[in-house]
C-alpha positions as MATLAB code, in Angstrom:
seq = 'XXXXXXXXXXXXXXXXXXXXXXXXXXXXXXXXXXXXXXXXXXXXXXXXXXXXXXXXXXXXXXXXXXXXXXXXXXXXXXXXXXXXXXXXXXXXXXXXXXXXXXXXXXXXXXXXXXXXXXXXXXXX';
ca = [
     -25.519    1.084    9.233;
     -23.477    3.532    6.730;
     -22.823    6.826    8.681;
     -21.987   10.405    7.220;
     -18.584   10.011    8.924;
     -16.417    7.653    9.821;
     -16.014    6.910   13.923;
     -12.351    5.904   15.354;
     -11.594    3.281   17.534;
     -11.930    6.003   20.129;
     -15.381    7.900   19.180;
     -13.717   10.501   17.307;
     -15.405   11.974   14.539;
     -13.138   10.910   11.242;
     -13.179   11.607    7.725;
     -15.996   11.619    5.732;
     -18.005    8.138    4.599;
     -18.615    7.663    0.728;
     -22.148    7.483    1.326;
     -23.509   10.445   -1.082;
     -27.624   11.498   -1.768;
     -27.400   10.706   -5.374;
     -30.886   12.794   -6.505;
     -33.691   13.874   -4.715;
     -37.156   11.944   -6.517;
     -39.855   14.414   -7.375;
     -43.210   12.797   -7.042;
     -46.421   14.349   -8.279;
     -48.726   14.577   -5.401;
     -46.803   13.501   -2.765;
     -45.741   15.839   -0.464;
     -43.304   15.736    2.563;
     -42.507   12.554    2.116;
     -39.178   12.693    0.885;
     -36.824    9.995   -1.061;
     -33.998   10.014   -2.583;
     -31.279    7.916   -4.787;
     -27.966    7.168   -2.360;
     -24.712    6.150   -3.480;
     -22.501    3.815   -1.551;
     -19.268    3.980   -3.967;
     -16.523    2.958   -1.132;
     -18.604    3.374    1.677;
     -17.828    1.674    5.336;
     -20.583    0.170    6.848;
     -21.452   -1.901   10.315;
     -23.438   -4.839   10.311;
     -26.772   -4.312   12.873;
     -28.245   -7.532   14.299;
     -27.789  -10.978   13.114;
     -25.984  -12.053    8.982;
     -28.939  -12.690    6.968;
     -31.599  -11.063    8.912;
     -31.526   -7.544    7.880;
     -34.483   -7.497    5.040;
     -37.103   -8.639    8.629;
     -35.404   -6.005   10.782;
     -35.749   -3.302    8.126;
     -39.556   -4.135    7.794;
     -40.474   -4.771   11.294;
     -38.961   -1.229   11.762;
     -41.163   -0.006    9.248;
     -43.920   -1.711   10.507;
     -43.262   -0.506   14.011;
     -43.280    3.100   13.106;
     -46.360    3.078   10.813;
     -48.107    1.979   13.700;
     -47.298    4.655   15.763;
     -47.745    7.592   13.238;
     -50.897    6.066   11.462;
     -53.429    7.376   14.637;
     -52.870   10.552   13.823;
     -52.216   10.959   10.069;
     -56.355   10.708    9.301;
     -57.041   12.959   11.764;
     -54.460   15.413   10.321;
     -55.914   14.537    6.401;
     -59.659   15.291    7.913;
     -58.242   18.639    9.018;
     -56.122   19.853    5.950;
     -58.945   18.248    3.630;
     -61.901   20.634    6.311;
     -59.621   23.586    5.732;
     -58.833   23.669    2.119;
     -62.707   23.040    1.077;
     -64.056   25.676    3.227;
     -60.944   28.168    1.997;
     -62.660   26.709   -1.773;
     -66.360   27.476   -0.979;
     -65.584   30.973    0.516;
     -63.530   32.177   -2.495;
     -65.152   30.258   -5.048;
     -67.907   32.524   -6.306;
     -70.961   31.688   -8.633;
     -74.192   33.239   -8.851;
     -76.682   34.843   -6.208;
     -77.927   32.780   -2.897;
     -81.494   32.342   -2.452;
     -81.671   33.916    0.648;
     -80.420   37.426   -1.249;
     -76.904   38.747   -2.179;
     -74.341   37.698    0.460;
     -71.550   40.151   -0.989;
     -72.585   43.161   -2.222;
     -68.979   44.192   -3.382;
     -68.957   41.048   -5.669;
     -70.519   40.060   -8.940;
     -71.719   36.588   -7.042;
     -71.667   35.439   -4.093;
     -69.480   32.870   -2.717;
     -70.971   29.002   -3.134;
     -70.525   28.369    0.829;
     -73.355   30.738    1.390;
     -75.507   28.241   -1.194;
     -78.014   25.665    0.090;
     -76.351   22.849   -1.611;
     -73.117   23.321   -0.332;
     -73.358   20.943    2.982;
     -73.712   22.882    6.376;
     -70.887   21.658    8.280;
     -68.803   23.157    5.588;
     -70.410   26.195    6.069;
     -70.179   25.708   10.081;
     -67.445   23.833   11.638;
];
């Protein structure tokens, strides 16, 4: 473990670690899921857990917290995917429905009032 700042023998917070966020990575499409480039140049660490064993503990960590965060991650995509579509289809506007104009004040009416577009985009 590498903190921020250094701890004294007593708890005390100390001077500052040289652990340093190098550059933040910009990743097209990826979004909240932030990395970055750190620098260690002279920085004091503490050894967690067992010499040698660090590379399983870091990926049964990982592991760990996929597990918990991956029930509710689809659910979340569903959502966000639901919403944007149905934003799409009600702004997205091209020709006339067959039922008769939906919006007068427009040139066309929106595609979510359209037969093809499927009807539990049109009704949630």
């Amino acid at each position: 473990m590498v903190p921020k700042f250094l701890v004294g023998d007593d708890g005390a917070v100390g001077a500052r670690n040289g652990v340093r966020c190098g550059s933040i990575e910009h990743k097209m499409g990826i979004k909240a899921s932030s990395t970055c480039v750190m620098n260690f140049d002279g920085a004091e660490g503490t050894l967690v857990g067992k010499p040698h064993s660090g590379m399983r503990a870091m990926f049964t960590m990982m592991n760990e917290r996929a597990a918990r965060r991956r029930p509710a991650r689809p659910r979340h995509r569903r959502v966000v995917a639901y919403q944007s579509a149905r934003a799409y289809a009600s702004d997205r506007l091209q020709g006339r429905a067959l039922t008769g104009t939906k919006a007068q004040d427009k040139p066309a009416d929106p595609i979510i009032v359209h037969p093809d577009c499927p009807p539990h985009a049109a009704h949630p």
